[in-house]
LUMMARVO-618741 format. One line per field, with one value per residue (C-alpha): residue number from 1; chain; x, y, z. Coordinates in Angstrom, 3 decimals. Last residue first. Layout:
<nodes>
seq (NUM / ...)
mol (A / ...)
px (X / ...)
py (Y / ...)
pz (Z / ...)
</nodes>
This chain:
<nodes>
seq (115 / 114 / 113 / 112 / 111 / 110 / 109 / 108 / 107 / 106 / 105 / 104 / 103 / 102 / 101 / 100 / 99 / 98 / 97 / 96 / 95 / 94 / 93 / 92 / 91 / 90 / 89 / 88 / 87 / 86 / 85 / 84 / 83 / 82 / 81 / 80 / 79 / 78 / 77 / 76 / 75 / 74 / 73 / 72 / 71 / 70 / 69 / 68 / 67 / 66 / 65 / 64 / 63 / 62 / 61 / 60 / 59 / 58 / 57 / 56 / 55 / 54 / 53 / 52 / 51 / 50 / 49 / 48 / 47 / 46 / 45 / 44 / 43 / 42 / 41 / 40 / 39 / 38 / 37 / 36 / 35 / 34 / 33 / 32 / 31 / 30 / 29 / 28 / 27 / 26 / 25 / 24 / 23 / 22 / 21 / 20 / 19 / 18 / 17 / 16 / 15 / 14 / 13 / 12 / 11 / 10 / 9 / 8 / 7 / 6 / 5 / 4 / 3 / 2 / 1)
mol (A / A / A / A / A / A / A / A / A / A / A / A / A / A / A / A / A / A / A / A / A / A / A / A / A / A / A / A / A / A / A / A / A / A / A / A / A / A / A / A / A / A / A / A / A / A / A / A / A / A / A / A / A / A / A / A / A / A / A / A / A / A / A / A / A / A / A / A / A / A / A / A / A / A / A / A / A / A / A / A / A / A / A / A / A / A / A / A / A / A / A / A / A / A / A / A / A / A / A / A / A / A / A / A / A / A / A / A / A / A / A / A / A / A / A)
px (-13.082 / -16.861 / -18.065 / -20.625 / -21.894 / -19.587 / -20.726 / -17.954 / -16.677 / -18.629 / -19.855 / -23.359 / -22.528 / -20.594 / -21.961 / -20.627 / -22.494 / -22.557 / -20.456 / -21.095 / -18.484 / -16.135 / -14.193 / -16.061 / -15.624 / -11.862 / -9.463 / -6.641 / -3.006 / -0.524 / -3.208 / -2.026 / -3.175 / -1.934 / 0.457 / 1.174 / 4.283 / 2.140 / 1.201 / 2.535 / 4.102 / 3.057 / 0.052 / 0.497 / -2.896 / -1.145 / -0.466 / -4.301 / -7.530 / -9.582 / -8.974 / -8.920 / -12.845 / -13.671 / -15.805 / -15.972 / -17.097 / -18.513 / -17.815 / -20.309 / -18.751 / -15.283 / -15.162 / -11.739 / -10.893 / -7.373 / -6.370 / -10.625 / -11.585 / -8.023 / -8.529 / -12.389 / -10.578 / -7.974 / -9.500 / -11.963 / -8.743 / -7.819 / -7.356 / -4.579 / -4.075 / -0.738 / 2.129 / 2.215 / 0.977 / -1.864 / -3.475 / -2.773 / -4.877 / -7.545 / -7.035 / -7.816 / -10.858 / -12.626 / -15.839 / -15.148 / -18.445 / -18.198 / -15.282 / -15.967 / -18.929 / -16.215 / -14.299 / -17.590 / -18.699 / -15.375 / -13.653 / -12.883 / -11.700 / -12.029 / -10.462 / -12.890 / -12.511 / -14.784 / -17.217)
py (60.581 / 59.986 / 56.429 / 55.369 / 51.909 / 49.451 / 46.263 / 43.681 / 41.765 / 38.638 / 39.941 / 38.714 / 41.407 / 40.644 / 41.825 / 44.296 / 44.619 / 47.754 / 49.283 / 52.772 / 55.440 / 53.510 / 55.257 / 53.878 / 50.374 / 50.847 / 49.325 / 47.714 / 49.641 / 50.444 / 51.389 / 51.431 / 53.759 / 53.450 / 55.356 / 54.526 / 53.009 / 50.269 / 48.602 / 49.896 / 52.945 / 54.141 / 56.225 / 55.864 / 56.015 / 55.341 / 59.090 / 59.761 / 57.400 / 59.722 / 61.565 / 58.365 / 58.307 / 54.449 / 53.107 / 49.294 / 47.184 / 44.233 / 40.612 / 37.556 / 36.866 / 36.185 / 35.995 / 38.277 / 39.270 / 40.146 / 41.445 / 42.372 / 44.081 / 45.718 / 47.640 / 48.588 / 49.965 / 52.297 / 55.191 / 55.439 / 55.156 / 51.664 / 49.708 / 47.860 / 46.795 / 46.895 / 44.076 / 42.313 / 39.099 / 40.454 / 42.276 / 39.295 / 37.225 / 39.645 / 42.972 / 43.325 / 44.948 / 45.886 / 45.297 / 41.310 / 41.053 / 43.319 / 42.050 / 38.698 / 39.567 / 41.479 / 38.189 / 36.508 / 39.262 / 38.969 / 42.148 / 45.176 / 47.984 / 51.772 / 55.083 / 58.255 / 61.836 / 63.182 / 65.789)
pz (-21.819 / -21.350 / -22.116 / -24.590 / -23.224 / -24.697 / -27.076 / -26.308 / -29.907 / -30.765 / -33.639 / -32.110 / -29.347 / -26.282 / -23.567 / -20.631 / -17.679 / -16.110 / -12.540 / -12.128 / -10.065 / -8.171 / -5.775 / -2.722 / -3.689 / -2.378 / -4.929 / -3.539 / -3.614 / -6.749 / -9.798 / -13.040 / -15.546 / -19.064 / -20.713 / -24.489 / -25.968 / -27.752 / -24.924 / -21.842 / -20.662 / -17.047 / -15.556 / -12.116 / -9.644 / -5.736 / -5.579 / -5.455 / -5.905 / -5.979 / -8.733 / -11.503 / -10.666 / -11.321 / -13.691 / -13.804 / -16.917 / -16.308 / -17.843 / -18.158 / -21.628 / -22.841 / -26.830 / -26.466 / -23.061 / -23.003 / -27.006 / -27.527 / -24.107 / -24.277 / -27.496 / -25.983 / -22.761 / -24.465 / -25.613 / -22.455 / -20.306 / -18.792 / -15.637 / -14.433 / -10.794 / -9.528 / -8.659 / -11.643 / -10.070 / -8.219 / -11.807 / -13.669 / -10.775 / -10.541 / -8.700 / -4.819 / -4.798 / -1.721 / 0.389 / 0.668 / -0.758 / -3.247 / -4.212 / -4.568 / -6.917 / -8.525 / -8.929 / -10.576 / -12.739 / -14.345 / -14.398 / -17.185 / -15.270 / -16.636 / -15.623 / -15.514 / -15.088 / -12.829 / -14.603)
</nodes>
């Protein structure tokens, strides 16, 4: 079982990405320098501080393996490490992409995902 990293994106700028064939962060992600994603422990606490009430939004599996050196896990919120990834995102490494909803307590409803 791959071990999988998690991006929450606008369906609109992965739209983009699909058709540009490759994923170039959104704007946070291109002004810090790397594009952050999250562990399964981590991506529902980042849904609600950096997307709160936002709707339209997937959630992106990725294979943290294959993206190599350029995958950094570095100290962020809260002192823990979070994956940051230091080059575009090839569509190839992603694993599923599904829609993520907000439920009617207007807090994301997350498929169950595997650590």
């Amino acid at each position: 079982m791959a071990h999988l990293i998690y991006k929450i994106c606008p369906r609109a700028l992965w739209q983009e990405a699909e058709a540009a064939g490759v994923f170039n962060g959104a704007p946070i992600d291109v002004a810090d320098g790397y594009i952050h994603f999250s562990t399964a422990g981590q991506v529902a606490e980042t849904a609600a501080k950096h997307f709160a009430q936002q709707d339209d939004l997937l959630l992106i599996a990725i294979d943290a393996a294959s993206l190599g050196s350029a995958l950094k896990y570095e100290v962020s919120r809260g002192g823990a490490l979070f994956p940051h990834l230091y080059a575009p995102l090839e569509l190839n490494k992603v694993e599923w992409v599904r829609p993520l909803p907000l439920g009617s307590d207007g807090l994301h409803v997350f498929p169950e995902l595997p650590e």
